[in-house]
N, C-alpha and C positions, 0 to 999 in steps of 0.2 A: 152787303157782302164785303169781307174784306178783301184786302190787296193780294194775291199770292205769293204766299210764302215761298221760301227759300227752301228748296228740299236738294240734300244732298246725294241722296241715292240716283234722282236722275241724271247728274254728276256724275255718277259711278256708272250708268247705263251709258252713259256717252263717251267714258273710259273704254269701256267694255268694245263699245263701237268701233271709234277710232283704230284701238289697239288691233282689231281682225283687219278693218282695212290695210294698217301698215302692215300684218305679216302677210295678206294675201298681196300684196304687193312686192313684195319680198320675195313670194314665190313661196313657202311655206309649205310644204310636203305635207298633206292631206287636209286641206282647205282650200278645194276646187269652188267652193262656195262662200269663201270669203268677202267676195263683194256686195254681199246682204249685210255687208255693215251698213254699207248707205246708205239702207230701207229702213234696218233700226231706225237710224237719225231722222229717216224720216216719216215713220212714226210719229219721234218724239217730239220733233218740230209740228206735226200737225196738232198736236197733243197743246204743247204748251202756248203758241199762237194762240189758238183757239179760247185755254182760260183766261190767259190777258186779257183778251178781249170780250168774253162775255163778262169778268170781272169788272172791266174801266165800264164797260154798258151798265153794270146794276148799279155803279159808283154813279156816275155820271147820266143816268138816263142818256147815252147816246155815246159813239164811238166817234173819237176825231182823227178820220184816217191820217190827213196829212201828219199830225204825230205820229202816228202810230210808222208808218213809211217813215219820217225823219230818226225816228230810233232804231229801228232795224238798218239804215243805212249805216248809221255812224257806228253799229255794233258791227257789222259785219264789212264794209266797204275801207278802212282805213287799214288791215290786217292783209285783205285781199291788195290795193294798191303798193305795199311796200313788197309784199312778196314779188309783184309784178316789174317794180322797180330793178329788186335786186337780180330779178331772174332777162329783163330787159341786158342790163350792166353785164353781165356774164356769159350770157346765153354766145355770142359772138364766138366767145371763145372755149365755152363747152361744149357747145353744138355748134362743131363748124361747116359739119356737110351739109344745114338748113340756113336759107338764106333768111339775112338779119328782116329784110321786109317780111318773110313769113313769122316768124316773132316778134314783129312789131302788128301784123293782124293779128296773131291771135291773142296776144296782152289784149289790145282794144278789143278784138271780143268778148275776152276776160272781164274788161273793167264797165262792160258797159250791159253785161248777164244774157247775152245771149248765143255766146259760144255752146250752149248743146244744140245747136242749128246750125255748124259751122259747117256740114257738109253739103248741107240743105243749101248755105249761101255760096258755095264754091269749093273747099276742100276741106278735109278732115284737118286738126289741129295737129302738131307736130310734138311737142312736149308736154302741153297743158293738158291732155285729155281729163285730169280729174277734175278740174274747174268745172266741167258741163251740171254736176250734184248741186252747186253753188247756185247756178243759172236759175234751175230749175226750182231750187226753194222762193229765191226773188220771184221770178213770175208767179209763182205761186202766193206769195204775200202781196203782190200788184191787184190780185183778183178776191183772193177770199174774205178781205175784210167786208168786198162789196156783196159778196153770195150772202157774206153770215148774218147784217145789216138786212136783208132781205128774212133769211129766217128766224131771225128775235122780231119781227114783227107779228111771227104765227104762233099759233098753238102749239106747246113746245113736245106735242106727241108727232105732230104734223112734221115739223121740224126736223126730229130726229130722224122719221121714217124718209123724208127728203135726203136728208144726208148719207144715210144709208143704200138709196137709191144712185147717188152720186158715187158711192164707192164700188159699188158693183157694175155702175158704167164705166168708168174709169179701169174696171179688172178686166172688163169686156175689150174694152180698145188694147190692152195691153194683149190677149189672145189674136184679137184682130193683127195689131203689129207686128207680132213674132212671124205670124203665118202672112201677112199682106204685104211688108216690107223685105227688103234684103235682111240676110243674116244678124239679128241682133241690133238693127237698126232702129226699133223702137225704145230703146234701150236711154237715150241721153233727152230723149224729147219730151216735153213737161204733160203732153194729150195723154201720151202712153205711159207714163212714168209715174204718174202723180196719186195713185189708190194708195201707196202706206200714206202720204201726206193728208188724204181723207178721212184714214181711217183712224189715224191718230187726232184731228178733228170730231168726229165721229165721239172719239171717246173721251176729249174735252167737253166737248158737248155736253154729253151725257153726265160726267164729273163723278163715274163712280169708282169706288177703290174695293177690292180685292183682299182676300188674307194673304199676309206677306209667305205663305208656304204654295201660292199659287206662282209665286217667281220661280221655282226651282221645275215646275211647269212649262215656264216660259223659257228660263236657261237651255232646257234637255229639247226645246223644239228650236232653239235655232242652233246648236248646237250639231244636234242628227242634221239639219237640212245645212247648214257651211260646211259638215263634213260629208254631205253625200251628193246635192247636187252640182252641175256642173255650166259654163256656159254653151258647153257639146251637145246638151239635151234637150229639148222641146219638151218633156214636162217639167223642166224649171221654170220656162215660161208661163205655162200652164197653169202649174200650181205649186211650185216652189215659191215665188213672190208670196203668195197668197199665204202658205204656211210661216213665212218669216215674218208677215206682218202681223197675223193672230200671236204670234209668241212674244215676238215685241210688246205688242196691248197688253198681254197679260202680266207681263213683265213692267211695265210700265206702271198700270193702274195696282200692284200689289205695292211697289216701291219699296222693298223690303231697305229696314235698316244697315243689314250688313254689305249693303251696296255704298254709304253714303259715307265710308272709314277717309279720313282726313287722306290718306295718298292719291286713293281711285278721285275722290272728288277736286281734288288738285289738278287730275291726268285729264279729268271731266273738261273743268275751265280750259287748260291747254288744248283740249281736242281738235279744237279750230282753226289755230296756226300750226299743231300737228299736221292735221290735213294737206293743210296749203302749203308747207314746207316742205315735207317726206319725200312728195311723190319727183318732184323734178331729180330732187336727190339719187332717187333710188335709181331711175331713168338713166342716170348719166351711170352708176355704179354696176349698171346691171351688163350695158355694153361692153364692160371689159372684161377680158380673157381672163379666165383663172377665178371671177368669183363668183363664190357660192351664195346660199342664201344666208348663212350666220352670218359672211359678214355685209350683206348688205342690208338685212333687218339690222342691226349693231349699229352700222354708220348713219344708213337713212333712216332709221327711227332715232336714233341716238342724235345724230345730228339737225333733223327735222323741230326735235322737242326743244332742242338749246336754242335754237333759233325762233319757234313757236314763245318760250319764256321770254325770249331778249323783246319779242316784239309787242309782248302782251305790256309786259311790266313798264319798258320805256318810252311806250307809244302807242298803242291800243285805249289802254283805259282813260289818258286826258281826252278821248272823245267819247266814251258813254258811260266815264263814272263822272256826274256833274261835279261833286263834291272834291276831285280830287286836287285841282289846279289853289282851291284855298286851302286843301292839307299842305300842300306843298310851300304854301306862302303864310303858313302860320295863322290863316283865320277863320280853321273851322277845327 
């Protein structure tokens, strides 16, 4: 089996993604369900994990986790640090009615992935509440490479119908949560949170693709459900989760090409320091008197993305392009 290729549509899917979360953060007048962007992602992150690595297993007859954890760190820990950095630096004097000790816990819960439990170890987080997404993909890459290791040892009908088993528990605790927990509390925790990340597993797994006209399928269901459920409801809980992750699959496993157009797969790459940039942004933009959501989508996405490029181009990639510190020195 070869290496997985480079597909630029899921690029465009992570565009797509990102982009709802910045305007539902924004506040964005009829996308009460906006924050099913983070379920795309993480779909698509269970999705892609999963072929890496049953790909390195046919390459290699066996999976070598510790790489495998050494490249996910340096792809995603060095983007998350400098935001951290800058937002330590600042935070003082943007947010001055939170004391500097409570931003300096919750950076180090930041930096260390286990801030979607920050209530759980004593209080909620102050500005970082979108880090907990972060958290909960690491723990999740701490554990599945050892589940999947377990199931390429079995019959791979076995396998799948396991896997599938694990995403309907995983849907289960999430019903459990809604109704056993406070309001919404199962919400940032990796037990209760973690079914799109199975299910996009699930259909690396399985490794099938779709006619690219079943995307426009996937589009029109997460579409209706960002613009119809809400976090007010308890069948979002329900079954709103669950309808945003079958449209993501579907959407995912078609990869239509007109997803993968040189802009959106650009906005793709960026999605990550978007992320981590936007939301403190929007935070501080949002408290003050007078503004609206145009201009805090404009500044905190506008602003978020310039800072996402500055950080990708000048300091992200000398830790997980190998190649690039000899471009830079003239010998490769």
């Amino acid at each position: 089996m070869r290496a997985q290729a480079y597909s630029p549509p899921l690029d465009g899917i992570r565009a797509l993604a990102a982009l709802t979360v910045v305007a539902y953060h924004a506040h964005l007048p009829g996308l009460p369900g906006g924050f099913f962007g983070v379920d795309v992602f993480f779909v698509l992150s269970g999705y892609l994990i999963t072929r890496l690595l049953v790909n390195e297993h046919a390459r290699e007859t066996g999976l070598t986790l510790d790489r495998f954890i050494l490249r996910r760190m340096r792809r995603l820990l060095p983007a998350l640090l400098v935001m951290l950095l800058a937002y330590l630096l600042t935070a003082p004097w943007l947010f001055p009615d939170v004391a500097f000790s409570k931003h300096l816990r919750d950076s180090l819960l930041s930096a260390v992935y286990i801030v979607n439990y920050a209530t759980v170890l004593g209080a909620p987080v102050s500005v970082l509440g979108h880090v907990w997404s972060l958290a909960v993909e690491m723990q999740f890459y701490l554990l599945w490479p050892l589940v999947l290791l377990g199931l390429l040892r079995l019959p791979r009908h076995l396998a799948i119908g396991l896997i599938f088993i694990l995403y309907l528990l995983a849907t289960a605790l999430r019903w459990w949560g809604g109704v056993g927990l406070a309001a919404w509390a199962f919400y940032p925790r990796t037990e209760t949170h973690c079914s799109g990340l199975l299910l996009g597993c699930l259909l690396g797994y399985v490794g099938v693709t779709i006619h690219r006209y079943w995307a426009v399928v996937g589009l029109t269901i997460l579409f209706v459900s960002m613009t119809f459920f809400s976090t007010i409801w308890m069948p979002t809980v329900l079954y709103g989760f669950t309808i945003v992750e079958v449209g993501a699959a579907l959407l995912i496993a078609a990869q239509p090409s007109w997803l993968g157009g040189s802009p959106l797969a650009w906005l793709g790459r960026m999605s990550y320091g978007l992320y981590l940039w936007h939301y403190p942004i929007m935070r501080l933009v949002r408290d003050k008197d007078g503004w609206e959501w145009p201009e805090i989508l404009l500044l905190g996405g506008g602003l978020g993305l310039l800072l996402a490029a500055l950080s990708h181009y000048l300091f992200e990639r000398r830790f997980y392009q190998s190649h690039f510190s000899r471009q830079r020195n003239g010998l490769a």
